[in-house]
N, C-alpha and C positions, 0 to 999 in steps of 0.2 A: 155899840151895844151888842153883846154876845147873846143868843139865844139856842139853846139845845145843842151845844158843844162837844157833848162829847155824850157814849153809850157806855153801857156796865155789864158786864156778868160776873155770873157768882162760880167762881173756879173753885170745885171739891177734888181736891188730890189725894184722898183719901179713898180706897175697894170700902171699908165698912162707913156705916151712918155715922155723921157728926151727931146728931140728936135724933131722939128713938120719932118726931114730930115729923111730917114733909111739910116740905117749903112751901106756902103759899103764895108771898108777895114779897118783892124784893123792892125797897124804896132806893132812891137816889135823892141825897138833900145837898143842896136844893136843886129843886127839877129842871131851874133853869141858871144862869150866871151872867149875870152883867157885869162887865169890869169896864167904865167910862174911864178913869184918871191911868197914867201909867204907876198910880203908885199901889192902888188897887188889887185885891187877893183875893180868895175864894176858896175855905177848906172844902173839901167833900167828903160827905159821911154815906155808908152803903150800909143799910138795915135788913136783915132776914127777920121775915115774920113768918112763924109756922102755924102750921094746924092746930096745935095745943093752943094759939094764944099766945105763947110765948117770941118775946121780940129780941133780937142779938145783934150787936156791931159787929159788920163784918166787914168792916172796912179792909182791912190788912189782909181779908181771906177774896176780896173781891179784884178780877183784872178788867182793866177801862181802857180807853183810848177816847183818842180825840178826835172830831170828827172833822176839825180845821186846825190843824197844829201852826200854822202860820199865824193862825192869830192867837194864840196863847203858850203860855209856856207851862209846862209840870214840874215841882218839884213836891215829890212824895203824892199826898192828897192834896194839895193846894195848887192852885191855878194863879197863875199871872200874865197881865197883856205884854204882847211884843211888841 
C-alpha cells in the first residue's frame, strides 16, 4: 500500500500572469495512491484554484516527482507499481 508518494508544484514559465487571479490552492487528486495488485494504475490530476473562484487543470503545466520511485513507476500522469 502506497501512501503520499509523491509532491507537486506548479511550474509558471511564463515573465507575464497566466490569469489576471493569484493562486490560492493547488489540489493534487488523489491526495493519496494505493496500488495493492501489479496490475494497478493511478492517473493524477493537478488543480489551480485562484482567487476569483475560478478552478483550472493544470496538470500538464504542473512538475512532480516521486518520493519513492522504487516503488512506482511514471508513465505521463499515471502511476504503476514495480
Amino acid at each position: 500500500m502506497l501512501t503520499r508518494i509523491l509532491s507537486c508544484s506548479l511550474l509558471l514559465l511564463s515573465a507575464a500572469p497566466l490569469w489576471a487571479a493569484d493562486l490560492a490552492e493547488l489540489r493534487v487528486t488523489p491526495p493519496d495512491v494505493n496500488l495493492a495488485t501489479a496490475l494497478d494504475r493511478q492517473g493524477i490530476v493537478v488543480q489551480a484554484v485562484f482567487t476569483d473562484g475560478i478552478t483550472r487543470d493544470v496538470t500538464d503545466q504542473a512538475t512532480w516527482t516521486l518520493a519513492n520511485p522504487a516503488l512506482v513507476r511514471r508513465e505521463g500522469n499515471t502511476l504503476h507499481p514495480v
